[in-house]
C-alpha positions in Angstrom: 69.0 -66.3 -128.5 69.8 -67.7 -124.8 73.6 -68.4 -125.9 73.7 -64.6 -127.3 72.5 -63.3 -124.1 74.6 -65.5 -122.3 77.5 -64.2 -123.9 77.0 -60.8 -123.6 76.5 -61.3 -120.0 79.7 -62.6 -119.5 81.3 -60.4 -121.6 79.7 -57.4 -119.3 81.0 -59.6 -116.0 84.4 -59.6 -117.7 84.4 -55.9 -118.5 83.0 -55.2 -115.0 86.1 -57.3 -113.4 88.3 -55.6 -115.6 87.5 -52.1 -114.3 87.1 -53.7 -110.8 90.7 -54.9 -111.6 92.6 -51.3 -112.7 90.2 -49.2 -110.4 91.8 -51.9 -107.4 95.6 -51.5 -109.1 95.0 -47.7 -109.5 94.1 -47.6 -105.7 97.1 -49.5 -104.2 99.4 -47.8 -106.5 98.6 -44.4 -105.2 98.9 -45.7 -101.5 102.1 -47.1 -102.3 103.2 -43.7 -104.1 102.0 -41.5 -100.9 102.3 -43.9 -98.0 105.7 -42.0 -97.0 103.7 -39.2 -96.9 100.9 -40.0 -94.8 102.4 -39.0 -91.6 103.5 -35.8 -92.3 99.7 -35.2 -94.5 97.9 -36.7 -91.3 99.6 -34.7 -88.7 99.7 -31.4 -91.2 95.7 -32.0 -91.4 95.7 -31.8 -87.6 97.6 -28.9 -86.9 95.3 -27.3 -89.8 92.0 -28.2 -87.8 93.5 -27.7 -84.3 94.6 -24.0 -84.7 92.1 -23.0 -87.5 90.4 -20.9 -84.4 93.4 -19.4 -84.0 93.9 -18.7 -88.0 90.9 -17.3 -88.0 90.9 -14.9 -85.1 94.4 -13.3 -86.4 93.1 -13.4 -89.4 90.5 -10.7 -88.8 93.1 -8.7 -86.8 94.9 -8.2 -89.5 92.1 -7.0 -91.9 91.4 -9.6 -93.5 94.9 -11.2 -94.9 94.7 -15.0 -94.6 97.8 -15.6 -96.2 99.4 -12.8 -94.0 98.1 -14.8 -90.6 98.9 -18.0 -91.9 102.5 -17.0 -92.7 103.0 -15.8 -88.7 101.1 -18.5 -87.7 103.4 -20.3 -89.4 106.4 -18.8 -88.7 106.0 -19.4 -84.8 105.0 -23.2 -85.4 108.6 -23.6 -86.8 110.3 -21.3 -84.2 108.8 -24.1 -81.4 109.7 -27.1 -83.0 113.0 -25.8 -84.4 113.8 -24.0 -80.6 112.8 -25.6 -77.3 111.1 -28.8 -79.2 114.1 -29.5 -80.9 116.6 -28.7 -77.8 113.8 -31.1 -75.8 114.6 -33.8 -78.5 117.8 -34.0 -79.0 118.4 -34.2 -75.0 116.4 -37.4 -74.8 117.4 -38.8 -77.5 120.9 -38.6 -75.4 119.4 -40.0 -72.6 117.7 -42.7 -74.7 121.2 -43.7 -76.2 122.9 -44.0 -73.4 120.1 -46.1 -71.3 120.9 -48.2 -74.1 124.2 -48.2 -74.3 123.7 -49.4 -70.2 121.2 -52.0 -71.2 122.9 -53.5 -74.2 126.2 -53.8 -71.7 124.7 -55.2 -68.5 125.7 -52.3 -66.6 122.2 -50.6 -65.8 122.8 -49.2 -62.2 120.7 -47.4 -59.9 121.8 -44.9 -57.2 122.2 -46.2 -53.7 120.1 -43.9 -50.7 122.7 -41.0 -50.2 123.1 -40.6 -46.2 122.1 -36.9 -45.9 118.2 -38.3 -45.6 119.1 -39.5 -42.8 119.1 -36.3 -41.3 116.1 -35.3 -42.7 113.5 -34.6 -39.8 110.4 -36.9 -38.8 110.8 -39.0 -42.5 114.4 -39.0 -42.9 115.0 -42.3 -41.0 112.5 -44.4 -42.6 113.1 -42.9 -46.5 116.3 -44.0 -46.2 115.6 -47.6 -45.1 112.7 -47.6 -47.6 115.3 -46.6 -50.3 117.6 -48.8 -49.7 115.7 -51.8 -49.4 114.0 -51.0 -53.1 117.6 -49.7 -54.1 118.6 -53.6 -53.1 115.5 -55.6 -54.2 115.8 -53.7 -58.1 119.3 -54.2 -58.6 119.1 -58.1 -57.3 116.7 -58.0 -59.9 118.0 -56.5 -62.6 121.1 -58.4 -62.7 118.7 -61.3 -63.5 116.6 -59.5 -66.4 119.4 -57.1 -67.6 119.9 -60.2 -69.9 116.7 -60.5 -71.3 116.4 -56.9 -72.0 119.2 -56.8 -74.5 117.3 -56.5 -77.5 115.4 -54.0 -76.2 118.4 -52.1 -76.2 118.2 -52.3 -80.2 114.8 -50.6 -80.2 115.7 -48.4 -78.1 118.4 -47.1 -80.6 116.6 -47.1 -83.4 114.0 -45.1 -82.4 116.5 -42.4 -81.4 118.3 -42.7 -84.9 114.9 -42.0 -85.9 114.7 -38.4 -84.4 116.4 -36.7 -87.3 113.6 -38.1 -89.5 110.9 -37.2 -87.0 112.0 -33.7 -86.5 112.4 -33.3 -90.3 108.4 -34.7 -90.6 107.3 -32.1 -87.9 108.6 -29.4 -89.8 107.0 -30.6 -93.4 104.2 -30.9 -91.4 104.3 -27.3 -90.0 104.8 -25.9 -93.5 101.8 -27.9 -95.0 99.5 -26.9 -92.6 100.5 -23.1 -93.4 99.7 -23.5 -96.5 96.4 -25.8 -95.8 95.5 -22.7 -93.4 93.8 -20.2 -96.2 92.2 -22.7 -97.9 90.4 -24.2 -94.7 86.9 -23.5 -96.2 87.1 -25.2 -99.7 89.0 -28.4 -97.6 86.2 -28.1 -95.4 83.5 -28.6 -98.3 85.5 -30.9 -100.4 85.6 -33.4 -96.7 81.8 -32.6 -96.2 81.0 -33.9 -99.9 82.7 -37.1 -99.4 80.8 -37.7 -96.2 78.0 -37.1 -98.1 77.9 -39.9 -100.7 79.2 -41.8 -97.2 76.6 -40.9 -94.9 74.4 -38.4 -96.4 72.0 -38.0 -93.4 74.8 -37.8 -91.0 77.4 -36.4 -92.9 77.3 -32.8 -91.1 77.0 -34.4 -87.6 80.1 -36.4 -88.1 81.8 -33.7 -89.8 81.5 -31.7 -86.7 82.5 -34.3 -84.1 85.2 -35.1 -86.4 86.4 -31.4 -86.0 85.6 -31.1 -82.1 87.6 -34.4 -81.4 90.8 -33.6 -82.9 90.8 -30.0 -81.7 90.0 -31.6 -78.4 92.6 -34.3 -78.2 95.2 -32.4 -79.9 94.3 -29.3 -77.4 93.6 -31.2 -74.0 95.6 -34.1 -74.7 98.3 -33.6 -76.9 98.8 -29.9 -76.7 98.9 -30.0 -72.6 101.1 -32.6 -72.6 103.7 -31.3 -75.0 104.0 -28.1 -72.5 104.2 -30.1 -69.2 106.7 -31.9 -70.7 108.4 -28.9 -72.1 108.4 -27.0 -68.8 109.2 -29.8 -67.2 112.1 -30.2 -69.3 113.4 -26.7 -68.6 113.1 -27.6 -65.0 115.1 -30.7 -65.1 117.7 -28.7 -67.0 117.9 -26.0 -64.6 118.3 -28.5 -61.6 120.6 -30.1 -63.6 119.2 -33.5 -63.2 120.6 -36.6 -65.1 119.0 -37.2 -68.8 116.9 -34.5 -68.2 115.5 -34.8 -71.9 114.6 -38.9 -71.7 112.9 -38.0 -68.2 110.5 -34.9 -69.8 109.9 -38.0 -72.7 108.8 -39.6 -70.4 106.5 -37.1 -68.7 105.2 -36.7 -72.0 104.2 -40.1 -72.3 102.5 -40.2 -69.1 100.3 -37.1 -69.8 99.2 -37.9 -73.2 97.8 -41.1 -71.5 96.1 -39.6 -68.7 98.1 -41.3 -66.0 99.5 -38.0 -65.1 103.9 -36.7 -64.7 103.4 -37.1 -60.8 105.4 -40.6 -60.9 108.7 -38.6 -62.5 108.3 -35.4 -60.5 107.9 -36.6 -57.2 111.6 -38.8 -57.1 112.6 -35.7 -59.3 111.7 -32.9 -56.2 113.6 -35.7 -53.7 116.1 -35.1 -55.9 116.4 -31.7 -55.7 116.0 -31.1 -52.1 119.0 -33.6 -51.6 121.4 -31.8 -53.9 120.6 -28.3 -53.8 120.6 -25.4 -51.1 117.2 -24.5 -49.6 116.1 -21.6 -51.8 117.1 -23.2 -54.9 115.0 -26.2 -54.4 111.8 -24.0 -52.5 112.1 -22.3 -56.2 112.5 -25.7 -58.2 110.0 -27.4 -56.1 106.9 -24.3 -56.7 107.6 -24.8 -60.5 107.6 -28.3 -60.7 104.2 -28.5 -59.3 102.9 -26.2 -61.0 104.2 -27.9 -63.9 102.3 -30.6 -62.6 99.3 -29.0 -61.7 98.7 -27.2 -65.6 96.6 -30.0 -66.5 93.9 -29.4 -64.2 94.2 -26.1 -65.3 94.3 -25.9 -68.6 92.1 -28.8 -69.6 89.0 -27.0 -68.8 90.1 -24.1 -70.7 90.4 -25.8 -74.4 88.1 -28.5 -73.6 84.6 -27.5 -73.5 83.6 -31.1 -73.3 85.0 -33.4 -71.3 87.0 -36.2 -73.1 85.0 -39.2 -73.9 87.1 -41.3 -75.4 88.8 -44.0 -73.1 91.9 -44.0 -71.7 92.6 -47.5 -73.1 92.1 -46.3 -76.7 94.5 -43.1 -76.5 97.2 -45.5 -75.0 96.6 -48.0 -77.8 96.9 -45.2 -80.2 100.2 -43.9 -78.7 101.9 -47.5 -79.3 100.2 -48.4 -82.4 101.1 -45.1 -84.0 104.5 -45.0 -82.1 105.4 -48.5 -84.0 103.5 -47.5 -87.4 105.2 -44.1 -88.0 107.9 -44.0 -85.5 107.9 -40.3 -83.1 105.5 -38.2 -85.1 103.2 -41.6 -84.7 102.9 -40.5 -80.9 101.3 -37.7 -81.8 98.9 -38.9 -84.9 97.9 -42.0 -83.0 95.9 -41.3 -80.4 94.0 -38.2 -82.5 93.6 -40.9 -85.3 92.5 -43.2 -83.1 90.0 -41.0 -81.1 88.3 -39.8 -83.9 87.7 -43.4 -85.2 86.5 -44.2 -81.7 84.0 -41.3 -81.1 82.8 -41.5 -85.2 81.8 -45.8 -84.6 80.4 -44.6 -81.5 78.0 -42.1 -83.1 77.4 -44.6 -86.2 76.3 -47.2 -83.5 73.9 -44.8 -81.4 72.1 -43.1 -85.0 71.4 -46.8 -85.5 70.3 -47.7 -82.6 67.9 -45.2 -82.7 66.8 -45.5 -85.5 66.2 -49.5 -84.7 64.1 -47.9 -81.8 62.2 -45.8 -84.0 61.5 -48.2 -86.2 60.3 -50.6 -83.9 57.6 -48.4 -82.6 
């Protein structure tokens, strides 16, 4: 009788295994089947939750025609990415090439002080010694690490063959989202329901501040940054400043992780005021900070909250998704990242409290 039960039990631990075994294969298989997809599903689900509001709002203009809103919603998604985001790109993707092309040769150069500061009043002297002395400091160095920065060069290139890809992923992305638009409540119950058999107490709670991040760090972060570094972009353009396009990258980059595009503009406004006539760069000059300025201004328009989540994450994000998934990666990471943050955090403080509860 023992051996009997003994060997059904094993037979039910085999069967168990077995299942274990195909459920396990079944799993991988479909990750492995739609991990090309991921980004543009991810960043697609953003968009969705970011300018559901928005859905929503032109929605009811229109009487009541989701599929009607979500169409022009649509449609002007693609016009920005196919118009000035695409224009944006493909500048800096020149400017990345040819940074490269200087590195991978050894002949990275920087511009020596040009001798009309000098005539500059009250600050002109001492810019121009300052300048010069950094102007002969960096290039001492960098005909020691030019070298050892070679292989960057590779990277470099890579990532800017990349951009046809990227763009190609924004605009899948785009197109999903418009059709993930009307269906926003069934998603929305279908997300809540796995939550549920997650964290059933909590499921609503962290469906919400799931929602309120992204639409916050796509908004506030993301969002501000892309039109700072759009407008900036225009502005570079329309002073005609060298590698305009890798320069706005670049003030992307520095808004998405809070550090702020005052370290390009300033040298940028220098710039300006040495190579163009007065009114030109008065004009350039009132843009250019209130390029710089449009944080502080519009932060506290679509951020009702303040962001929480720590610099240091968002910047881990922005490399970690940058080397995952290449450009759209810069965008997914840090909201990815974020929500992960901000959802632990809550986890952590329910059970804290509940330990404090408990121990009453």
């Amino acid at each position: 009788m023992n051996t009997l039960r003994q060997l059904v039990s094993a037979e039910k631990v085999i069967q168990l295994v077995i299942r274990l075994g195909l459920l396990a294969l079944l799993i991988v298989w479909t990750f492995l089947i739609i991990r090309p997809f991921v980004p543009i599903l991810t960043w697609s689900g953003v968009l969705a939750v970011a300018f559901y509001p928005v859905f929503g709002w032109l929605a009811k203009r229109l009487g009541g025609r989701p599929r009607m809103a979500a169409t022009i919603l649509t449609l002007i998604m693609l016009g920005i990415v196919i118009g000035p985001a695409a224009w944006l790109g493909l500048s800096a993707v020149e400017g990345i090439r040819d940074l490269a092309s200087q590195i991978g040769t050894g002949d990275l150069v920087l511009q020596a002080a040009p001798e009309q500061i000098r005539s500059w009043p009250l600050i002109g002297p001492q810019l121009y010694d300052l300048w010069n002395l950094a102007y002969t400091n960096i290039r001492a160095v960098l005909r020691e690490v030019t070298p050892y920065l070679k292989p960057l060069a590779g990277v470099m290139l890579s990532f800017a063959g990349s951009a046809g890809v990227g763009t190609l992923q924004f605009l899948l992305s785009v197109l999903v989202a418009g059709f993930l638009f009307p269906h926003g409540p069934q998603l929305t119950a279908a997300v809540r329901g796995f939550l549920f058999r997650i964290v059933p107490e909590q499921s609503e709670h962290f469906l919400a501040l799931a929602g309120a991040t992204i639409r916050a760090v796509s908004q506030g972060v993301i969002g501000v940054a892309i039109i700072q570094a759009l407008l900036a972009g225009i502005g570079f353009k329309l002073a005609a400043i060298p590698s305009a396009g890798l320069l706005a990258i670049i003030v992307l980059l520095l808004s998405i992780v809070q550090i702020g595009p005052a370290i390009v503009l300033v040298p940028v406004v220098i710039w300006i005021w040495m190579d163009k006539d007065v009114t030109t760069a008065l004009l350039l000059t009132v843009f250019l900070v209130i390029v710089g300025l449009l944080d502080n201004i519009l932060k506290p328009l679509v951020m009702g909250r303040g962001l929480t989540t720590p610099t240091l994450v968002i910047l881990i994000g922005v490399i970690g998704g940058t080397l995952a998934h290449g450009i759209i990666g810069l965008f997914i990471g840090p909201i990815i990242l974020a929500v992960a943050w901000e959802l632990a955090a809550a986890w952590i403080r329910t059970d804290s409290a509940a330990n404090v509860v408990a121990n009453r």
